[in-house]
Each structure stands twice: as structure tokens, then as C-alpha cells.
C-alpha positions as CSV (number, residue, x, y, z in Angstrom):
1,X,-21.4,-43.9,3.1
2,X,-18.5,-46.7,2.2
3,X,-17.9,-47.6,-1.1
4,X,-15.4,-50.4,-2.5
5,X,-13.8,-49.5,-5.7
6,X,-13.8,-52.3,-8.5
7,X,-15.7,-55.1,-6.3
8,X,-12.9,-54.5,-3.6
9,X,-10.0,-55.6,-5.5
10,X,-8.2,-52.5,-4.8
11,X,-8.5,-53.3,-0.8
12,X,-9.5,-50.1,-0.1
13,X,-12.9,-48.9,1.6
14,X,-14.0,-45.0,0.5
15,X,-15.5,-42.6,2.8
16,X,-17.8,-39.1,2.1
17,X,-18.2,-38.2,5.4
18,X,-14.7,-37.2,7.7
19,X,-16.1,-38.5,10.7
20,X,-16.6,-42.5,9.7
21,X,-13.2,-42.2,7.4
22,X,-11.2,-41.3,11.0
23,X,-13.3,-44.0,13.2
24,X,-12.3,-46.5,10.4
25,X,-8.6,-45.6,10.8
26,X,-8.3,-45.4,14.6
27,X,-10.7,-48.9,14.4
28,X,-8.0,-50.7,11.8
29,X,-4.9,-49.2,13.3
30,X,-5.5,-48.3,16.4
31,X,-4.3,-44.6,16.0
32,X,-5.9,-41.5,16.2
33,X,-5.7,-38.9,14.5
34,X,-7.0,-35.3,13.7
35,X,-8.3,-35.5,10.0
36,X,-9.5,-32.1,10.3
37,X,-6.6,-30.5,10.6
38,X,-5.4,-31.7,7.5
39,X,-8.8,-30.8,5.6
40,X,-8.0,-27.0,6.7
41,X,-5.1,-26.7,5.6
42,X,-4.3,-24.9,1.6
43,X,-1.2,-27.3,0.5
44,X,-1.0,-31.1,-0.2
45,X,0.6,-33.0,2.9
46,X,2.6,-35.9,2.9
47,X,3.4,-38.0,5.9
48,X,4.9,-41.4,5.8
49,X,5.9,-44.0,8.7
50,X,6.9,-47.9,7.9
51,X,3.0,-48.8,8.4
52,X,1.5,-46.0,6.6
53,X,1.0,-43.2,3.8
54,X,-1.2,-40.5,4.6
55,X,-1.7,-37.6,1.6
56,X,-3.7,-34.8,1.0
57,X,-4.2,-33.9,-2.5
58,X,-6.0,-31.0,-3.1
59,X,-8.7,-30.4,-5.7
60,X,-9.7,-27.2,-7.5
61,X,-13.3,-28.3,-7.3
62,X,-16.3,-27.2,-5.2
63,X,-17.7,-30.0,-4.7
64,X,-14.3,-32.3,-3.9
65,X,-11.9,-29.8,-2.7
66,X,-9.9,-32.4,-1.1
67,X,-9.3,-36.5,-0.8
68,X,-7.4,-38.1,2.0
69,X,-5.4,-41.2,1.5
70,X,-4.6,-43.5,4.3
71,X,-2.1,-45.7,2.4
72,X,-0.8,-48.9,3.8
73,X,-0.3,-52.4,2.3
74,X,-3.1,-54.4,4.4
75,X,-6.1,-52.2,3.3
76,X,-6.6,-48.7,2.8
77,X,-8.9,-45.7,3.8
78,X,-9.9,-43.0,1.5
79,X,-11.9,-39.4,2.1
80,X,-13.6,-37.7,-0.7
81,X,-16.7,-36.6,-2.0
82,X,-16.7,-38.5,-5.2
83,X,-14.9,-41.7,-5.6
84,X,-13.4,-42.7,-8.8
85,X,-15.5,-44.7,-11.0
86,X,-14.6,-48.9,-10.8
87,X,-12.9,-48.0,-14.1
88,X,-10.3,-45.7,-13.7
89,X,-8.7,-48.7,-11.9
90,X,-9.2,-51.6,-14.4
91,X,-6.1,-50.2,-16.5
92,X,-3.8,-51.1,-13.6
93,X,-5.0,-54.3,-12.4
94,X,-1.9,-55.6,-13.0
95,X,-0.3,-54.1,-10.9
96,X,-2.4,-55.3,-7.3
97,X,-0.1,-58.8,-7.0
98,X,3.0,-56.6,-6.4
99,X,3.8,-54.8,-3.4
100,X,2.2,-51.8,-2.3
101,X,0.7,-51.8,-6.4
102,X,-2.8,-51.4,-4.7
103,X,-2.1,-48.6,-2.6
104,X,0.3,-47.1,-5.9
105,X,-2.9,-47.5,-8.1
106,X,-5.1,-45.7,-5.3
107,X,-2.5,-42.7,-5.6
108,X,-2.4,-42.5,-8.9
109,X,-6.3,-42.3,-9.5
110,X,-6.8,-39.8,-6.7
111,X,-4.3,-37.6,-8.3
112,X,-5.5,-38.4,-12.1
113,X,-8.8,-37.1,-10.4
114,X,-7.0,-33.9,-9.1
115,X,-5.2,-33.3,-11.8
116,X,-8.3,-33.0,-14.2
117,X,-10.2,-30.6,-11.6
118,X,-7.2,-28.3,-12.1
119,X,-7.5,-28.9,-15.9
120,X,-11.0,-28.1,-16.0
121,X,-11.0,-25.0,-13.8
122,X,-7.9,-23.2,-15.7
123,X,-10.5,-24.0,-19.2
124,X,-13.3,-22.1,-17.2
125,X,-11.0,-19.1,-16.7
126,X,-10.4,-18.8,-20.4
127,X,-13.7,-17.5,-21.8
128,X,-13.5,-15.4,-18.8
129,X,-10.2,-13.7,-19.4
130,X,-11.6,-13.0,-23.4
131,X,-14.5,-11.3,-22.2
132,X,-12.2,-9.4,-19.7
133,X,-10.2,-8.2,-23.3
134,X,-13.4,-6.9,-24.8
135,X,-14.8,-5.6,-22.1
136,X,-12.3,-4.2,-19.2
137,X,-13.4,-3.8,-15.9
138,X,-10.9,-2.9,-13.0
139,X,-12.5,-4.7,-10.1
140,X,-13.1,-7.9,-12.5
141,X,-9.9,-7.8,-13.5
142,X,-8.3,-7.9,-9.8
143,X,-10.9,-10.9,-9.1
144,X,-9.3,-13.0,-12.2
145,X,-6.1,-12.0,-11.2
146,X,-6.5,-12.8,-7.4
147,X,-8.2,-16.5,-8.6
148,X,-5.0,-17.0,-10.9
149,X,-2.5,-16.2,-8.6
150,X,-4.4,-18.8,-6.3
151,X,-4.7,-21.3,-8.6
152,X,-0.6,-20.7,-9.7
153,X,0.2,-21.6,-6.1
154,X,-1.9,-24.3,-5.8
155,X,-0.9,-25.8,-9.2
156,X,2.4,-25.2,-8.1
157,X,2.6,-27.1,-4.6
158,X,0.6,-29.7,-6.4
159,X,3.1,-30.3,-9.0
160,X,5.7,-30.3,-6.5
161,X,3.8,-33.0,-4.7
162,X,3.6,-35.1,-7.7
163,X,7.9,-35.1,-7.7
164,X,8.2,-35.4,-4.4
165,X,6.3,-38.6,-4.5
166,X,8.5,-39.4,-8.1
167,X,11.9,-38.8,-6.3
168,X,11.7,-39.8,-3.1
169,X,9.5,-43.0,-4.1
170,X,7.8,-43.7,-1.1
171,X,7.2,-47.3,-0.7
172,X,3.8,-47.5,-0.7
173,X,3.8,-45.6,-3.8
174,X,6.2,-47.3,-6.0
175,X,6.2,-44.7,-8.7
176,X,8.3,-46.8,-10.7
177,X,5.7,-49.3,-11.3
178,X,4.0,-46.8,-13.4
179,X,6.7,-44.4,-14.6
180,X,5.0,-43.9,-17.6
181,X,2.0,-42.8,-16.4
182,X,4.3,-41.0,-13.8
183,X,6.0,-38.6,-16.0
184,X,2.5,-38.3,-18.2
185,X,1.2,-36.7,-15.0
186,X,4.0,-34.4,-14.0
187,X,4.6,-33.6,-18.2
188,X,0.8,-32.4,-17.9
189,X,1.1,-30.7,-14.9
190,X,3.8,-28.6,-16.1
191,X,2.0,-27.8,-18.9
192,X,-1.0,-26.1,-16.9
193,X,1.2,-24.4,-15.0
194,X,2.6,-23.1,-18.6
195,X,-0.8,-22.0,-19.3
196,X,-1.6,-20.8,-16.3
197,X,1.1,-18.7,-15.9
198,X,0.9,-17.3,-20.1
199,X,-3.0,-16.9,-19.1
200,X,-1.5,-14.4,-15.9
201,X,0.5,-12.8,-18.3
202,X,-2.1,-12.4,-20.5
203,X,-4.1,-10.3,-17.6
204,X,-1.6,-8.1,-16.8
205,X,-1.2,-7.3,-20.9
206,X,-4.4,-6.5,-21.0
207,X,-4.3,-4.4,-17.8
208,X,-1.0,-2.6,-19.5
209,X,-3.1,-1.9,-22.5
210,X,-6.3,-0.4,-20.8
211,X,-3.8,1.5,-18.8
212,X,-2.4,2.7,-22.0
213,X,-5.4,3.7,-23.3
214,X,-6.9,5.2,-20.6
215,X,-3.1,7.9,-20.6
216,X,-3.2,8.4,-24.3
217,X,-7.4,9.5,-23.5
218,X,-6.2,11.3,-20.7
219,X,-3.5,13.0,-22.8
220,X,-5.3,14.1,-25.6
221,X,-7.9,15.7,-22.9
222,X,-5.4,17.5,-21.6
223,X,-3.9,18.5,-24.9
224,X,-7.8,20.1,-25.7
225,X,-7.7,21.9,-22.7
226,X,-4.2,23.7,-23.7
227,X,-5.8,24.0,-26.7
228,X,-9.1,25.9,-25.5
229,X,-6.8,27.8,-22.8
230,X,-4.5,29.5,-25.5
231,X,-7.3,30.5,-27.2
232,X,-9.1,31.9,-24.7
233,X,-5.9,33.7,-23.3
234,X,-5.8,34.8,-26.8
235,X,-8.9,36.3,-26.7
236,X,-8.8,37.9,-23.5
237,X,-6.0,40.0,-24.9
238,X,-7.6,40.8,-28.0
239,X,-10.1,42.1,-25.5
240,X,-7.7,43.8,-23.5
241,X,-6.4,46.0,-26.8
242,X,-9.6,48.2,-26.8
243,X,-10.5,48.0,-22.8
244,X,-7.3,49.8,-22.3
245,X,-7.6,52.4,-24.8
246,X,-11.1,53.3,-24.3
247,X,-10.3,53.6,-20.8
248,X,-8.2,56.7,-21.7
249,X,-11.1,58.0,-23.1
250,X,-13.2,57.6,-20.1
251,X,-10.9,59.8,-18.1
252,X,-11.9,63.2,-16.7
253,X,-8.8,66.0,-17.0
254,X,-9.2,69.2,-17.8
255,X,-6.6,68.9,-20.8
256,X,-7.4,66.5,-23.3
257,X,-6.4,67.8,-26.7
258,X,-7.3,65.0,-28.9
259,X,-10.3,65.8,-27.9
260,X,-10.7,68.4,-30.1
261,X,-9.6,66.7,-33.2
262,X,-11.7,65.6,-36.0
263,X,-9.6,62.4,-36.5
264,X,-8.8,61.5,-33.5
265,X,-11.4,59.3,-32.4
266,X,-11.4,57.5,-36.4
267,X,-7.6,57.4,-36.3
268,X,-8.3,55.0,-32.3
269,X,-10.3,53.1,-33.5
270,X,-8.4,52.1,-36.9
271,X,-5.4,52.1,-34.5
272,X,-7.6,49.4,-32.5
273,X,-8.6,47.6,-35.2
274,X,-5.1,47.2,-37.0
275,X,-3.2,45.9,-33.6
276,X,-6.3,43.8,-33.2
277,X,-5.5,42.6,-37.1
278,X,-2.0,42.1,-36.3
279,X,-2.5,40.1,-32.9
280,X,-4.5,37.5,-34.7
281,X,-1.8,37.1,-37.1
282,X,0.7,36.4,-34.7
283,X,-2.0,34.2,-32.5
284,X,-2.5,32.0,-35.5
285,X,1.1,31.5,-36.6
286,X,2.6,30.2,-33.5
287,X,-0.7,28.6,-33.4
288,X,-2.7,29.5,-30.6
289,X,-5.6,29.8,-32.6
């Protein structure tokens, strides 16, 4: 399907499918070229001879993930999945009697159009990082974090694109035209990568924090379990006390005097019960139980 933007005035012709957009190149210009190259490839592309413009600005869209400019001054070719509406151009119709202005305005559209897929896509990740805060998960977590650091290097190559095209003021985008609207679009891309890169920062805080959480948990666990072992080592040698004494007692020799005492087996076990007594005293003051 062709459409022509703004009853033609623009002099381009726009394309959906790859396939016609390259037959209508090599048909006007007699070149040909491999498109789909460039549609594989995960950074903008810029290519520019005396006759011609060619760029690839990315989207952060699914259903426009790219758009192909064939730029030159006696009628240009565009590639993407949804054309501009007729009145993103009406703004800059003044611009079409001066030279290259029509392929200038093309470029600035497309880009205005790429610009806002970035925009929205970077609002989408918001509520998604807020529900990450309230409710942590460690594999969602490295998915946001491996679609931000995407999105980051995207941003970034596209803002780079946007001054390249400012500084090196390729003719058949005379950014000076519109210098303005120029520095509106780079001002705005430098402010998503701003938030972009405070919304990574904002993952790894809350990563820090879960992690923090998750040691002081881990250290009061392991303070419980000191805890429950000093007492039960405690125990065990309260226990120990009157094992090893009665043992005594269950020996067999022949000579066992205090066997024949009336007091001796009384003055054990008070013996018993006093060290016993004293243990726990001690146990409890340097706090064991």
C-alpha cells in the first residue's frame, strides 16, 4: 500500500510493505539496494551521497519498530507501518519552497513519531517498576532491568542520531531551517534519557534494598539459632552435672565407703542440686539463657 502525505505536497510516496518501498527506489533511481539489511540491524543508520539521504530511525514500538527514509530533493520514498497523519506536516508547510525543506520536514516527522514511541514506552515501564517496589520478585526484576538497559542504548544511539544530523547538517536535512524544533527534539531526548537512566537507578535501589532486607532476615535467623544453641549447650551440661555423678554410683568395687553412710547419698544429691543452682546463675548472667 502507497500513501501520499498531505495530498502530496510533501513529494513523498509511503510504503508498508519492504518489498514495493525497494522496487520504487531501484524504479526512480535506478539503484539497488538491500533494505533488509538495514531493517535487521539494532542502531539508526545514516548514509548520505550528493543524490540521496537514506536513514533508519528506530522505534520502540511493536507495531512500527522501524521507518526508512530515502531522502532526496526530486521525490522521496518512505517505509513504515504507520504513516504520519496529513497533519503533522501542515505546521511546516512553509518550509517545502526551500531547498531540501520537503525532505527536512519528512525527517523531522518520522523522528517526532520516534521520539514519542520512546516516550510512551519509558511511561509504560513506570507503573511497572512501582509494582516491582511493593512487590519484589528477582526474576521480574532482571526482566525490567534487561528492557531498561535496552531501551538506555537505544535512547542513546537515537539521541546521538538526532546531533549527528544537527552537527553535521546534512543537506537534505537542513536542520537549521527548523532549529527550534531541532533543539526541542534533542532537549526532550535528553530528558528521557534522564529519566530513563534515574528509573535504572531506581531498580537497582530497590534491588539494594530487598538485598538488605533479605541479610538483616537472614541475620536475625542466625542470631536465633546462636540463641537456641547456647541454650541447649547450656542444658546439655546441666545435664551432664548429675550423668557424671551418678555414674560413680553405678560402679561395681569392692570398696565403696560412702556407701555405708547415712548422708551420703542426701549430701549428692544437694551437692547436685546446688552446682546445678549455681550453673544457671552463671548461664543467665553472661546470658546464655
Amino acid at each position: 500500500m502507497t500513501t501520499r502525505p498531505n495530498n502530496g505536497r510533501t513529494d513523498a510516496v509511503f510504503f508498508d510493505d519492504l518489498a514495493q518501498f525497494t522496487k520504487a527506489v531501484e524504479a526512480a533511481t535506478g539503484l539497488t539496494l538491500d533494505f533488509g539489511e538495514l531493517l535487521q540491524l539494532n542502531t539508526n543508520f545514516v548514509e548520505q551521497t550528493d543524490q540521496y539521504l537514506i536513514l533508519n530511525v528506530k522505534e520502540e514500538s511493536d507495531t512500527d519498530p522501524t521507518n526508512l527514509l530515502f531522502l532526496r530533493a526530486e521525490g522521496s520514498f518512505i517505509f513504515t507501518k504507520r504513516p504520519p497523519r496529513p497533519e503533522a506536516f501542515r505546521e511546516f508547510e512553509r518550509l517545502y519552497s526551500r531547498p531540501f525543506g520537503r525532505t527536512t520536514v519528512l525527517a523531522v516527522v518520522l523522528i517526532s513519531k520516534a521520539l514519542l514511541s520512546y516516550k510512551a514506552r519509558l511511561d509504560a515501564l513506570v507503573p511497572a517498576v512501582r509494582e516491582l517496589d511493593q512487590n519484589f520478585d528477582q526474576a521480574r526484576y532482571r526482566e525490567l532491568l534487561g528492557v531498561n538497559d535496552r531501551l538506555q542504548d537505544r535512547l542513546e544511539d537515537f539521541h546521538e542520531l538526532l546531533v549527528r544530523l544537527q552537527e553535521r547538517a546534512f543537506k537534505q536535512v537542513e536542520t537549521r531551517y527548523l532549529s527550534f524544533d531541532w533543539n526541542v527534539l534533542i532537549t526532550e531526548s535528553q530528558t528521557l534519557l534522564d529519566r530513563l537512566r534515574r528509573r535504572l537507578n531506581s531498580l537497582r535501589e530497590i534491588a539494594r534494598d530487598q538485598e538488605l532486607k533479605a541479610s538483616t532476615e537472614l541475620n536475625r535467623r542466625i542470631e536465633h539459632l546462636n540463641v537456641v544453641v547456647r541454650r541447649l549447650t547450656a542444658l546439655t551440661i546441666l545435664v551432664a552435672v548429675p550423668t557424671a555423678i551418678s555414674s560413680n554410683f553405678g560402679m561395681n568395687f569392692v570398696h565403696m565407703p560412702e556407701l555405708q553412710r547415712v548422708w551420703a547419698y542426701p549430701t549428692v544429691v544437694g551437692g547436685q542440686l546446688l552446682l546445678i543452682v549455681a550453673m544457671l546463675f552463671w548461664f543467665r548472667k553472661v546470658g546464655w539463657l
